[in-house]
N, C-alpha and C positions, 0 to 999 in steps of 0.2 A: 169868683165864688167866695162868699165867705160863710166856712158852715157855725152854726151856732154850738156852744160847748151846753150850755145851760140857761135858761133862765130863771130870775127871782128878783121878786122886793118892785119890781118893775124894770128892772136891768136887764140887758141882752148881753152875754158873756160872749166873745166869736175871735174867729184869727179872720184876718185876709188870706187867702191861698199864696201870694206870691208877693212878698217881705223881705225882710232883712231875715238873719240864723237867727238872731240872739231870741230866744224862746219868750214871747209877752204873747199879751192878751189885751181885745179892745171889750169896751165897754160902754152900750149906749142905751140911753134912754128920752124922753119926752123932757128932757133938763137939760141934757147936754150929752157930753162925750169924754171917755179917755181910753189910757194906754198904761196897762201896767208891765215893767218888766219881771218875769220870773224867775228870771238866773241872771246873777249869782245869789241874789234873793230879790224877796215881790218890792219893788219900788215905782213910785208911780213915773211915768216917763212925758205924758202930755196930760195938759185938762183943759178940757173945752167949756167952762160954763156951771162946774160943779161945784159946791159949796165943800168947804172945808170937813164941814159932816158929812156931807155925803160922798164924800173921797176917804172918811173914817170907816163906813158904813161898806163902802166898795171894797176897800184891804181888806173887809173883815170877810166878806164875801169870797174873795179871789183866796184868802189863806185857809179857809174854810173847803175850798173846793180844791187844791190844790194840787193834790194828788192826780183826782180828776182830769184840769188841765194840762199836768203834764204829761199824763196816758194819751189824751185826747189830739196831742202838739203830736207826740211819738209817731202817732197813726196815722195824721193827716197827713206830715210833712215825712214821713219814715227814716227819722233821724234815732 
């Protein structure tokens, strides 16, 4: 199961259910793929295919919603 946190711009923001602790976020679209971490701050951790701007475009995305994801991690994972 991997539930979806949000989407936008064409991105699909989601966790996989069963992961590593350390609190990140994937992200995919019709481009490619990646993996941001959230803690101890959002850094990007894998990219699959995305263009330098569009890994600009994505931080901006994930720190923008940020708050969001890490209510949404809290809930999922009940940490």
């Amino acid at each position: 199961m991997s539930p979806t946190v949000f989407r936008e711009d064409g991105y699909r923001f989601f966790f996989f259910s069963r992961e590593e602790e350390r609190m990140h976020v994937h992200v995919v679209s019709g481009e490619g793929e990646a993996k941001f971490w959230l803690e101890p701050e959002i850094e990007l951790a894998k990219n699959y295919n995305y263009s330098r701007k569009q890994l600009k475009t994505i931080e901006s995305l994930v720190e923008a919603h940020y708050n969001e994801l890490i209510g949404a991690w809290k809930q999922h994972f009940g940490s």
